[in-house]
C-alpha positions as CSV (number, residue, x, y, z in Angstrom):
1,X,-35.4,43.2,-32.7
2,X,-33.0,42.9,-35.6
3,X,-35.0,41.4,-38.7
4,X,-32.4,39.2,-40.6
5,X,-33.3,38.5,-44.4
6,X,-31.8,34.3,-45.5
7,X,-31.1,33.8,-48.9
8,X,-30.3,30.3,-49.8
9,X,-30.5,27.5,-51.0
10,X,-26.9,25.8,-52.8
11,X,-27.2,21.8,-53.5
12,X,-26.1,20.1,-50.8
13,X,-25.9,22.8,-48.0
14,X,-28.2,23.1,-45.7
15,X,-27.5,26.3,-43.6
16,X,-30.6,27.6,-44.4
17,X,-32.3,25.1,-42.2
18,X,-30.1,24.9,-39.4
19,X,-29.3,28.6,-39.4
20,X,-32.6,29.8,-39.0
21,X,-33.6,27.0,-36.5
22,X,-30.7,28.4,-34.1
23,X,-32.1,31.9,-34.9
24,X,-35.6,31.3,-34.3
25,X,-35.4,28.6,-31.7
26,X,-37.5,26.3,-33.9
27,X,-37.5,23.7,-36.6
28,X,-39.5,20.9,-38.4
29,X,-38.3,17.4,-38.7
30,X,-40.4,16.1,-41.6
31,X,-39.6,19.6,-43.9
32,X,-35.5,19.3,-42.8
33,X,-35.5,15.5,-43.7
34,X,-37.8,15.3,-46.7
35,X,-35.2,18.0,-48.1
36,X,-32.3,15.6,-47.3
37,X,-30.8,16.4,-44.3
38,X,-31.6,14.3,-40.9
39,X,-28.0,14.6,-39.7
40,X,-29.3,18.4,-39.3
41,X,-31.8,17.4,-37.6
42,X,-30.3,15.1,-35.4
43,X,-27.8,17.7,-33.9
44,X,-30.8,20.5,-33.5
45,X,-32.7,17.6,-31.8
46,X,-29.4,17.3,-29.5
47,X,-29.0,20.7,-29.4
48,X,-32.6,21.9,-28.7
49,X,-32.3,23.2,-25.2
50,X,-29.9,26.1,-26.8
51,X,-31.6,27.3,-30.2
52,X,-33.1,30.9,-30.5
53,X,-31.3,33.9,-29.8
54,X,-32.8,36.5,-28.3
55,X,-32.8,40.0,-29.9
56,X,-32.9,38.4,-33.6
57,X,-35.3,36.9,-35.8
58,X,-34.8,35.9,-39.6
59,X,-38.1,37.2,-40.8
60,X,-37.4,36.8,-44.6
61,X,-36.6,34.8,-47.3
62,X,-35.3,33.9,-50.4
63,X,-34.6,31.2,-52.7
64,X,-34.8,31.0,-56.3
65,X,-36.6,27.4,-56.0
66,X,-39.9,29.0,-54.6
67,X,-40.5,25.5,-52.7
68,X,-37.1,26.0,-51.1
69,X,-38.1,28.7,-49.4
70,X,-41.8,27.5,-48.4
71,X,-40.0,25.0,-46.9
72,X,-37.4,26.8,-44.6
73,X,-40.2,29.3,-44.2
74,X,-42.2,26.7,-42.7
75,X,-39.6,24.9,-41.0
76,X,-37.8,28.3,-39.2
77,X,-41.6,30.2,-39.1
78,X,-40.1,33.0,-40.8
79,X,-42.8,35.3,-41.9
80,X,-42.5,36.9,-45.2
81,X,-41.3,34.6,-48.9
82,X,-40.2,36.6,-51.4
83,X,-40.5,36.8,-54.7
84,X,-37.5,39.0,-55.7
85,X,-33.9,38.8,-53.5
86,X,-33.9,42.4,-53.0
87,X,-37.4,42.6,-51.9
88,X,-35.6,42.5,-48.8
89,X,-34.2,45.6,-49.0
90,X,-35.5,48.4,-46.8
91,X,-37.5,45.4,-44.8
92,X,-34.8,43.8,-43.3
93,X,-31.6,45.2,-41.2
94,X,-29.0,42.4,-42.1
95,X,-28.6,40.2,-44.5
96,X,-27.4,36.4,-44.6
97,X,-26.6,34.6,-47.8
98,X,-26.3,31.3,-46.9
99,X,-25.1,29.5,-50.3
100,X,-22.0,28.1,-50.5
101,X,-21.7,27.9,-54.4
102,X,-18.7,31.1,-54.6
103,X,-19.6,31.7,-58.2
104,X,-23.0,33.2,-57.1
105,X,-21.8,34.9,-54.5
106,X,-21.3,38.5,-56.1
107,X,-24.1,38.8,-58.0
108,X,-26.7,38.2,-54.5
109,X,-24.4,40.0,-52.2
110,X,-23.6,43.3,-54.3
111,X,-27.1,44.8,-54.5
112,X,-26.9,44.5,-50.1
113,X,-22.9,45.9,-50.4
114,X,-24.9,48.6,-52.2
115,X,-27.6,49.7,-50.5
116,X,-25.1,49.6,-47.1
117,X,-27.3,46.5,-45.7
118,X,-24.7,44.4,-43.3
119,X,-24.4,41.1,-44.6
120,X,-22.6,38.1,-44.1
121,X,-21.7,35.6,-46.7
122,X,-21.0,32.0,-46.2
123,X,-17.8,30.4,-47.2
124,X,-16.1,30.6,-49.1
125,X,-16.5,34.1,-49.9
126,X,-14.9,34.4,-54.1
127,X,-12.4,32.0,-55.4
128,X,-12.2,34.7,-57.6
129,X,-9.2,37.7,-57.1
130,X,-10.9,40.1,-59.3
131,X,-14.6,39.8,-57.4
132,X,-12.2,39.8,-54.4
133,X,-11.1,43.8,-55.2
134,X,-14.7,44.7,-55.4
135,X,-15.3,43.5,-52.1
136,X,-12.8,45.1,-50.8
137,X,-13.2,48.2,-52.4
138,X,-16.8,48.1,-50.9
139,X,-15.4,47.7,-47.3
140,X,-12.9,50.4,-47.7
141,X,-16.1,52.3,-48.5
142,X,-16.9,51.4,-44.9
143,X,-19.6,49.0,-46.1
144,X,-20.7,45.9,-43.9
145,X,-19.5,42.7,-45.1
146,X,-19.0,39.4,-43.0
147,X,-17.5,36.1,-44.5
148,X,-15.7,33.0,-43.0
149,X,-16.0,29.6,-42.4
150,X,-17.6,28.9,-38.9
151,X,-14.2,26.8,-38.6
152,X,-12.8,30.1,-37.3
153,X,-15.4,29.7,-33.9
154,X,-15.1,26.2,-33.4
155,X,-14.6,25.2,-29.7
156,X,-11.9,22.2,-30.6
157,X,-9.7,25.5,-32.4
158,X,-10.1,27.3,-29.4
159,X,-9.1,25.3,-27.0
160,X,-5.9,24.7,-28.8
161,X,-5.2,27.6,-29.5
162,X,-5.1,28.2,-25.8
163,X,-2.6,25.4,-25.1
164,X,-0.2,26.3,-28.1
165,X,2.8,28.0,-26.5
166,X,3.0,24.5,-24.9
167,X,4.0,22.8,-28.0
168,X,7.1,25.3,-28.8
169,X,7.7,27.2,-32.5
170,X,5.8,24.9,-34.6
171,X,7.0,23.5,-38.2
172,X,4.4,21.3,-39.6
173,X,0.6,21.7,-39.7
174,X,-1.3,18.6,-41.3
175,X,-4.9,18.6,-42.5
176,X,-7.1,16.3,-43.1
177,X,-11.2,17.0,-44.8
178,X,-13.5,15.3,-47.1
179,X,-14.7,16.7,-50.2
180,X,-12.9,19.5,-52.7
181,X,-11.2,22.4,-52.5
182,X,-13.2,24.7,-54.3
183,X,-16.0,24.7,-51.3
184,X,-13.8,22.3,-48.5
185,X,-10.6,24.2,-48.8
186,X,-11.7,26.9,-47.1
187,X,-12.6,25.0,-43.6
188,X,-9.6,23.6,-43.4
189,X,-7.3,26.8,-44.3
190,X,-9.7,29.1,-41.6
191,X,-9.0,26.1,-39.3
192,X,-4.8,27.1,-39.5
193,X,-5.2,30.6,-39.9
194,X,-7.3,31.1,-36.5
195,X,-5.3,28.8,-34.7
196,X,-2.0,30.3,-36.2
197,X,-3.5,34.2,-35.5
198,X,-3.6,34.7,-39.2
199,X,-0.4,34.9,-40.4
200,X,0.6,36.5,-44.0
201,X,1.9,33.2,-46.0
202,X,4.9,32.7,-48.3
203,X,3.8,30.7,-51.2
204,X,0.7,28.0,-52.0
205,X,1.3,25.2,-54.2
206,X,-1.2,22.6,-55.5
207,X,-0.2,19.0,-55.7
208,X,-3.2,16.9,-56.3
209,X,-5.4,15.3,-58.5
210,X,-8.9,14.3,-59.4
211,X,-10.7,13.3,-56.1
212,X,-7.5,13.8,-54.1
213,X,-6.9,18.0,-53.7
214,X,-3.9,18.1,-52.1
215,X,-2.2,21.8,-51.0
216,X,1.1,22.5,-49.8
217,X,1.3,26.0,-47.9
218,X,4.4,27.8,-47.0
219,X,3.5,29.6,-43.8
220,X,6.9,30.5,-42.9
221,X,10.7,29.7,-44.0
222,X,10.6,27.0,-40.9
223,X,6.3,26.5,-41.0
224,X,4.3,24.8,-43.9
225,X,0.9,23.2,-44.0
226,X,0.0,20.4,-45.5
227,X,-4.0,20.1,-46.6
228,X,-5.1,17.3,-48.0
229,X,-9.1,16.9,-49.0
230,X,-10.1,13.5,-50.1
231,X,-13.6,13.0,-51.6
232,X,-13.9,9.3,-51.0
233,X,-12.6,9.1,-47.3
234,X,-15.6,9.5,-44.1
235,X,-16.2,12.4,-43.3
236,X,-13.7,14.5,-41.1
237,X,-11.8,17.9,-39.7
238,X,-8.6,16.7,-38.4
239,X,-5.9,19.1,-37.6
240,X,-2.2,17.8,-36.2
241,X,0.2,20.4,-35.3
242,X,4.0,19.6,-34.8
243,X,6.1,21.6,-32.2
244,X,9.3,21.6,-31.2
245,X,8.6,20.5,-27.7
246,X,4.9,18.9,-28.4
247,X,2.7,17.9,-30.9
248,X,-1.0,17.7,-30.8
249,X,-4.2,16.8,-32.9
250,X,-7.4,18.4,-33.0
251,X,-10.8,16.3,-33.8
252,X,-13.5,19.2,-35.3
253,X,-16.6,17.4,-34.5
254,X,-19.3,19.6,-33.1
255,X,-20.5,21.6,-35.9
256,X,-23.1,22.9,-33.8
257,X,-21.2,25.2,-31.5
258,X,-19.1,26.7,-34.2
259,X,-22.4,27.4,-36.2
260,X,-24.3,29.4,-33.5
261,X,-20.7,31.1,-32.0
262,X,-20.9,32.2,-36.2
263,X,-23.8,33.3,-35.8
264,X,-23.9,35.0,-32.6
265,X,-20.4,36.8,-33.7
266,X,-22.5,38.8,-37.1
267,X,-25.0,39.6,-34.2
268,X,-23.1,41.5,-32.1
269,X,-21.5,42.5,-35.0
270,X,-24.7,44.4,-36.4
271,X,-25.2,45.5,-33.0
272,X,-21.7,47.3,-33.0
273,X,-22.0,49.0,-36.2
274,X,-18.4,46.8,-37.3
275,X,-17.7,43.5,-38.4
276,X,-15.9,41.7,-35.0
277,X,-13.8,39.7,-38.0
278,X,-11.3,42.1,-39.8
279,X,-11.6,41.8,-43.4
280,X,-8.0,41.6,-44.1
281,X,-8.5,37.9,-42.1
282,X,-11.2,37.3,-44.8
283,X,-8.9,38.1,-47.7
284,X,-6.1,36.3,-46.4
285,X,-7.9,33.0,-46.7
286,X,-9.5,33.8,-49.7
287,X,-6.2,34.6,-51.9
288,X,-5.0,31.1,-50.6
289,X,-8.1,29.2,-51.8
290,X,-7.8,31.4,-55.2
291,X,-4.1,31.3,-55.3
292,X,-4.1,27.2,-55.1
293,X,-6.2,27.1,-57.9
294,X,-4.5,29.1,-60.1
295,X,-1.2,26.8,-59.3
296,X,-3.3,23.6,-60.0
297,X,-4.2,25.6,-63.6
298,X,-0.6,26.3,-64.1
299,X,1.2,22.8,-63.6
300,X,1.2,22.8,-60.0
301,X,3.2,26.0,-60.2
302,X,4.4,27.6,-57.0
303,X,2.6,30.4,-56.0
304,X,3.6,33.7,-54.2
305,X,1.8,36.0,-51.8
């Protein structure tokens, strides 16, 4: 049985929930709502007949709002609440810090990177280039570290990617998310990269505004995305792609399935010793979320890979 540790909770996201209920194969209604989130519980209600996965249980956890924790604890059954974050260490085999507030990230994932204790950490990663090298340097170390945005296992992205040849050499990607690029960008630019099998871009430039983060991203002399996140518009992950020949759009609805095909991918991941994503893939996206942001600080400046 591999004995997964959870840290969480950031405002707003509740992976700590969900994640542990498709871990464990169980949840609680009235803890998941009263903490704000019955649209959780709605799709594990939908989705009952496939939580749990066998071979894996998260058996700890942290939060540093002690009634966070009681609360997942109680919703996901998970054993043992802790007191300190690395209490975990030497009690549990992999780690998953489920936050998706980047500024924290370092500071709960190092001590894990550390000790060698496989751990994933939800998106995005750093929006930071500097805490970007040390992560790095603690993979080419041959440490364990997992990061992405489940975007990258969504079904709608790979069954598109499938049918791609069909729409000739492609020119235009457009984008569409709610919310901010700082923790939205990420979804939408793991979205491209998967379905584009991760290619090295050009040049990022930032062309928004308050409430309206709009990125242009050179992908190649004849490719560019367009991303746009919108904070007031209803929620949605809409990807259009523009071929030569076709052009089709993709809907991201079922956040579900790309969760637990997340989840299940650091599994067999700890089970093979190896992350199944390649890091490189990891700091691709990550220098474009970083790299847009450091063009909207400098004027909307064009920025080069």
């Amino acid at each position: 049985m591999i004995k997964i540790g959870m840290i969480g909770m950031s405002e707003g996201n509740a992976h700590p929930y969900s994640w542990t209920a498709i871990i464990n194969g169980v949840y609680d209604v009235v803890e998941i709502d009263k903490a704000g989130f019955p649209a959780v519980s709605d799709y594990l209600k939908a989705n009952e007949a496939t939580l749990g996965i066998i071979g894996a249980r998260v058996t700890h956890i942290w939060c540093e709002d002690s009634g966070q924790a009681e609360s997942i604890a109680k919703s996901g059954r998970i054993e043992f609440v802790l007191d300190k974050l690395t209490d975990m260490i030497g009690e549990v085999d992999a780690v998953i810090l489920a936050r998706d507030d980047p500024d924290r990230h370092w500071e709960m994932a190092e001590p894990f990177l550390e000790e060698g204790i496989p751990i994933f950490v939800d998106k995005p990663l750093t929006i930071n280039l500097d805490e970007l090298d040390q992560y790095k340097a603690y993979v080419d170390q041959g440490r364990f570290l997992m990061s992405c945005s489940s975007m990258r296992y969504a079904n709608e992205i790979m069954t598109a990617k499938a049918s791609l040849s069909k729409l000739g050499p492609i020119h235009l990607l457009t984008v569409v998310g709610k919310k901010d690029w700082k923790k939205y960008g990420v979804h939408m630019v793991e979205a491209v990269m998967s379905l584009l099998d991760d290619p090295r871009p050009i040049a990022v430039q930032y062309l928004g505004k308050p409430n309206y983060d709009i990125v242009q991203l050179e992908i190649s002399p004849n490719c560019y995305a367009s991303i746009h996140l919108i904070a007031a518009i209803v929620p949605t992950f809409q990807l259009s792609v523009f071929g030569e020949k076709e052009w089709t759009t993709v809907d991201i609805r079922n956040s579900y399935a790309m969760f637990k095909e997340n989840i299940l991918e650091f599994i067999k991941s700890i089970q093979l010793g190896k992350p199944t994503l390649d890091f490189s893939k990891t700091v691709n996206v990550m220098e474009v979320i970083a790299k847009a942001l450091q063009s909207k600080e400098m004027n909307n400046q064009k920025i080069y890979f």
